[in-house]
N, C-alpha and C positions, 0 to 999 in steps of 0.2 A: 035309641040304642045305636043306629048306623053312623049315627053326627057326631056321637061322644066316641068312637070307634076310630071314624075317620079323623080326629082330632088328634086325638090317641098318638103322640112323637116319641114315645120311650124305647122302642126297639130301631127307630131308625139312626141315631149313632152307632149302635151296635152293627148295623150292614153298613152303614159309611166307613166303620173303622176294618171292617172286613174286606170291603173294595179295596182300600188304601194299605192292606196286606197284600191281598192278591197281587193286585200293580206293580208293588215294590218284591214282589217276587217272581215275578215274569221279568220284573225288569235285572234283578241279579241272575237269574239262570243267562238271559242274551247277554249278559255283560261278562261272566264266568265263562261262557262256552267262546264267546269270541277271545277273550284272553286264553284260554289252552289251546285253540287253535294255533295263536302266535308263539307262544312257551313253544309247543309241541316242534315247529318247525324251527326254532331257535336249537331246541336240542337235538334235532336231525340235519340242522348243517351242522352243529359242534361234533357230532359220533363222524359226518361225513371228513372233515376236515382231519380229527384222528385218523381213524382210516385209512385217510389217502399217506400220511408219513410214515 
């Protein structure tokens, strides 16, 4: 029973395609957060620049 178990591959795609979510969602959250960083100060020298005229 443990040899046909351990043989047993039908749920390990299923966690492969789970990893390969995960990954690619860790990897857009660091990708999004570093871009609103740069947005973010783009639009606080643009309000600075109003501003100062």
């Amino acid at each position: 029973m443990f040899s046909r178990l351990a043989r047993d591959e039908s749920g390990a795609t299923a966690i492969e395609y789970g990893m390969l979510v995960a990954i690619l969602a860790v990897g857009l959250i660091v990708g999004i957060t570093g871009i609103a960083v740069i947005v973010t100060d783009m639009w606080d020298g643009v309000g600075s620049s109003v501003n100062a005229t």
